[in-house]
N, C-alpha and C positions, 0 to 999 in steps of 0.2 A: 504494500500500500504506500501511498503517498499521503506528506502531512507536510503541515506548518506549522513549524514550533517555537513557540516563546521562547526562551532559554533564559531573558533575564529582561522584568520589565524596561522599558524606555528603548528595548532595541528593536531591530526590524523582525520579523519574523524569518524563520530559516527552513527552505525543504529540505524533508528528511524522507527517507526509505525504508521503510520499515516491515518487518512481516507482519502478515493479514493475522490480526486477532482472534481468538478462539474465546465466545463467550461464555461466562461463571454460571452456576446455578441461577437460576432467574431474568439474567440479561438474553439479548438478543445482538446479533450482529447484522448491520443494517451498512449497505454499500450507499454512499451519500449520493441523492440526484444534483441535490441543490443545500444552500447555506444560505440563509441573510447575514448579512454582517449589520449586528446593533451598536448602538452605543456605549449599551455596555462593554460590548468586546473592546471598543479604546479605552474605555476606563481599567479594562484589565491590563490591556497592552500597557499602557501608558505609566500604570502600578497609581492609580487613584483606587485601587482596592489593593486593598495590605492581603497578601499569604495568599497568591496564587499556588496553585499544587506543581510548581515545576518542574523537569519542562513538560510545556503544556500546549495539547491544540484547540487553540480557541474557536468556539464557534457555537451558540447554540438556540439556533431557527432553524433545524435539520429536518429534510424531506429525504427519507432515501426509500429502500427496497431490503426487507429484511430476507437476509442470506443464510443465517444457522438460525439454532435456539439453544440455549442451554438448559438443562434439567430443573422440570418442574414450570416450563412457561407453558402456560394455554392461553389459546385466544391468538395467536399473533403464530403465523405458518410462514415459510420462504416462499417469497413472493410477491407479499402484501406490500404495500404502500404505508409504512406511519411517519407522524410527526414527533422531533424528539425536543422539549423545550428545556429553559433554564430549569428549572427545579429537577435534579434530576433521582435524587432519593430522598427519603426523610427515615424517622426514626421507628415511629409508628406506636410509639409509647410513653413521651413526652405530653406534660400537661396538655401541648396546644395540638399535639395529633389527635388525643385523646378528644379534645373538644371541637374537632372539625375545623382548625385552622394552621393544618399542617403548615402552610406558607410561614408560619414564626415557627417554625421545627428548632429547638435547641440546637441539633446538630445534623443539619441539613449536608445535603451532596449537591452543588449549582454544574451541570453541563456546560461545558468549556472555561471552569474555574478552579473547581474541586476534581475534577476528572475532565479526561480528553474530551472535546468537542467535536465540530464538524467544520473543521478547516481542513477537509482529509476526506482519503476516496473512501474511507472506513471509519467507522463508529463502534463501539460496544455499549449498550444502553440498557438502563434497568427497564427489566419488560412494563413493570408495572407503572413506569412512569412514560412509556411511550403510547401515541393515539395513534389509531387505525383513520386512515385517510383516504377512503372509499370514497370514490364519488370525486376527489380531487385528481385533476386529469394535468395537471400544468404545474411542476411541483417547482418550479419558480416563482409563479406565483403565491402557491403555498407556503413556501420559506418565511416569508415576513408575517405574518400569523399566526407562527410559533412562538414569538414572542409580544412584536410591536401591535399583532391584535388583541392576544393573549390580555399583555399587561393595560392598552388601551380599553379592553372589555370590563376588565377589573376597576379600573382607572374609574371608567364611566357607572360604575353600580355605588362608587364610593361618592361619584358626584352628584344622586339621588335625580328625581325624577323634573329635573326643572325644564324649560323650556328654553332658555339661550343659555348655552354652553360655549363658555370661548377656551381655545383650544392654543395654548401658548407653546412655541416652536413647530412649524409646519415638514414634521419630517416622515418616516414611515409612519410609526404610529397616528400623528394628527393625521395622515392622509387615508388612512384605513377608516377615522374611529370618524371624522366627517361624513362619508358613506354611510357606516352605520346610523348616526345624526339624523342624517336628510332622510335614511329608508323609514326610521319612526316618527318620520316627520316634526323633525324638534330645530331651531334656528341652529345654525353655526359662524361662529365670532373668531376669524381665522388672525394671531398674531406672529407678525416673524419678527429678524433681525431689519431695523430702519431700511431701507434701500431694497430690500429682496424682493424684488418685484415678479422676478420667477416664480416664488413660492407662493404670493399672495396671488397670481394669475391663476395657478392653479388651486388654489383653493374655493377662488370664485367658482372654476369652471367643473369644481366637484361641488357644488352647489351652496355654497357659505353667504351667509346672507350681508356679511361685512367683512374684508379683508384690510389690518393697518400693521404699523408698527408695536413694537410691544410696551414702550410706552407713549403709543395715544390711550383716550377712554373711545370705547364703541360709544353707536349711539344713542344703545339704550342698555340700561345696569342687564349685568349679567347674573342669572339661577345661580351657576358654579361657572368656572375656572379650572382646567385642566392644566397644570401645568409638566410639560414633557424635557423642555430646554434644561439642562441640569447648570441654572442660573442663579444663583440666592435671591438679586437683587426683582427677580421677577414676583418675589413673592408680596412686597408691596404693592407693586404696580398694580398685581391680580388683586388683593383685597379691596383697592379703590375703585375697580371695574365692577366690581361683583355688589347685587345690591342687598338692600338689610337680610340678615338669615342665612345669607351665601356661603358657599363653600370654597375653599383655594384646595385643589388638591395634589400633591406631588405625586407625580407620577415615576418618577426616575431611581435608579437604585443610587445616585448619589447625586451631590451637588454643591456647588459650592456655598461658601455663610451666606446666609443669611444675615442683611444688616440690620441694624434697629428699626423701630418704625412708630410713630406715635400710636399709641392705644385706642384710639378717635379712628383708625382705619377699622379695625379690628372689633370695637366695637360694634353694638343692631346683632347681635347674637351671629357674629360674620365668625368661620370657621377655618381651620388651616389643619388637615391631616396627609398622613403618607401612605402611598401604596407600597408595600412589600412583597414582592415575589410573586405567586398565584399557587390558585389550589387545583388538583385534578380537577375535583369539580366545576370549576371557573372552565377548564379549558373544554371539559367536553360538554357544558353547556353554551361556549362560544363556538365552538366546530360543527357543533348540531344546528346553529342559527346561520352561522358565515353562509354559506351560500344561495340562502335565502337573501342574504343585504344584498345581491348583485354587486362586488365591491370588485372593483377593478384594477390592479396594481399597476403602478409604475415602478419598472424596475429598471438594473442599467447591471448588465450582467459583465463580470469579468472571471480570467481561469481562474482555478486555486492556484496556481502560482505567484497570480497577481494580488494574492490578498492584503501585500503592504501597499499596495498602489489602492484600492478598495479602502483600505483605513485613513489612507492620507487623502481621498476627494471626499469620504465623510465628515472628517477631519474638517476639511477648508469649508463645506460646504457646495461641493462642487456638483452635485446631482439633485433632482427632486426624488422621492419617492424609498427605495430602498434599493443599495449594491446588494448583490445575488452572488456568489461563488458556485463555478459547475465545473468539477471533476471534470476534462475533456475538450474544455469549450474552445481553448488553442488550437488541439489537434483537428474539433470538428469544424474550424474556420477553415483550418488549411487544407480542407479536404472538399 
């Protein structure tokens, strides 16, 4: 197999050669289609997350095709199609598994953090933490829904049932969780960085009923406030946006501080909580609705080879939508 491997954050990723893995009791061995590469994966790269498992292949929006199984999987046969997300084990005996909210697992396992991901023609994955993806015919598409609709879905049940929802950084997630938005007919309040006129075009033409900078005010107070840009300084701007009762919610697995902010924002019973990880449940009740929202991806697909090149135009901002990694896609250009 082919990989790409961290070896020590702040550096480029490196390929490496390695033998085709044989999966443990419970896992599965899944040949990669496709990868989104998230935000999080630079925050790994980058070592904005302390005690990656090194070295490590990052990756984890993984669509492949499972190839073995190891003893004691049912449900999941070579051949099938699943999705493999961040969460990739939990404990399953810890107070918060115990109460239905494995996503704060004491001592969780995260997919291309804690273990190998899917920057790689090969994956080994706990069976019970991968979804069957029947019905998904385009598994480039599917990549970005392993996480950025994942945690967008979660995102949006945290930011309760309001009617204008602005969606701060317009990147895979805001561009998935807008579709979502408009199919249950609820407004979308799209903000970028000042100038990105790229990004607020296409939020318009996924149907947003207001595209600005992320500090203007829309114009009219917003239900809740998503926010995706791992920005501190957005979390005021959001609470001025957002009207009496509102919600701010963090969407992101990190971000930077948070500055002060007068109590007068925050105040009208206005709200600021975080999204942490996702639960099974979260995601096969988001996989059973996804293809009902007709959501349409923008992707911008490069090899795995290219996956430092992939990090540096997410990096800059250089794409709308979400970079895709595909095992082959070099060889099947030149072909």
């Amino acid at each position: 197999m082919e990989a790409m491997v961290l070896t020590r954050p702040g550096r480029p990723l490196v390929l490496e050669h390695r033998p085709v893995p044989e999966p443990g009791d419970g896992e599965i061995r899944v040949r990669v289609e496709a990868c989104a590469v998230c935000r999080t994966d630079l925050h790994v790269v980058d070592g904005d997350l302390p005690h990656p498992a090194l070295p490590l292949v990052p990756g984890h929006e993984i669509v492949g095709i499972v190839e073995a199984i190891g003893r004691g999987v049912h449900g999941l046969a070579p051949g099938r199609r699943v999705g493999i997300p961040w969460l990739g084990h939990t404990c399953g005996h810890c107070a918060y598994c115990d109460d239905g909210r494995e996503n704060l697992c004491d001592t969780p396992v995260f997919t291309g953090y804690g273990r190998d991901g899917g920057f790689a023609t090969h994956v080994v994955a706990d069976a019970a933490f991968s979804f069957p993806l029947d019905g998904f015919d385009d598994p480039v598409a599917a990549a970005p829904l392993m996480c950025a609709g994942l945690i967008g879905w979660r995102s949006l049940k945290a930011a309760g049932p309001g009617r204008r929802i602005g969606l701060y950084g317009f990147g895979a997630a805001a561009h998935i969780l807008a579709q979502v938005l408009r199919h249950q007919g609820r407004e979308v309040y799209a903000f970028t960085r000042a100038g990105d006129t790229a990004a607020q075009t296409l939020a318009l033409s996924l149907g947003a009923a207001w595209a600005g900078a992320s500090e203007d005010l829309p114009p009219e107070p917003l239900d809740a406030a998503i926010l995706f840009a791992p920005v501190g300084e957005l979390v005021p701007l959001a609470l001025k946006a957002v009207a009496k009762g509102g919600r701010v919610v963090c969407g992101g697995i990190h971000m930077s501080d948070i500055p002060s902010f007068p109590y007068r924002i925050l105040w009208e019973e206005r709200s600021i909580v975080s999204v942490a990880n996702l639960t099974r449940a979260d995601a096969t009740e988001f996989l059973s609705l996804a293809p009902s929202f007709g959501i349409e991806m923008t992707t911008t697909i490069y090899p795995l080879e290219q996956a430092n090149a992939a990090l540096d135009d997410l990096r800059a901002g250089r794409f709308q939508g979400a970079a895709v990694l595909v095992p082959g896609a070099a060889e099947a250009a030149k072909s």
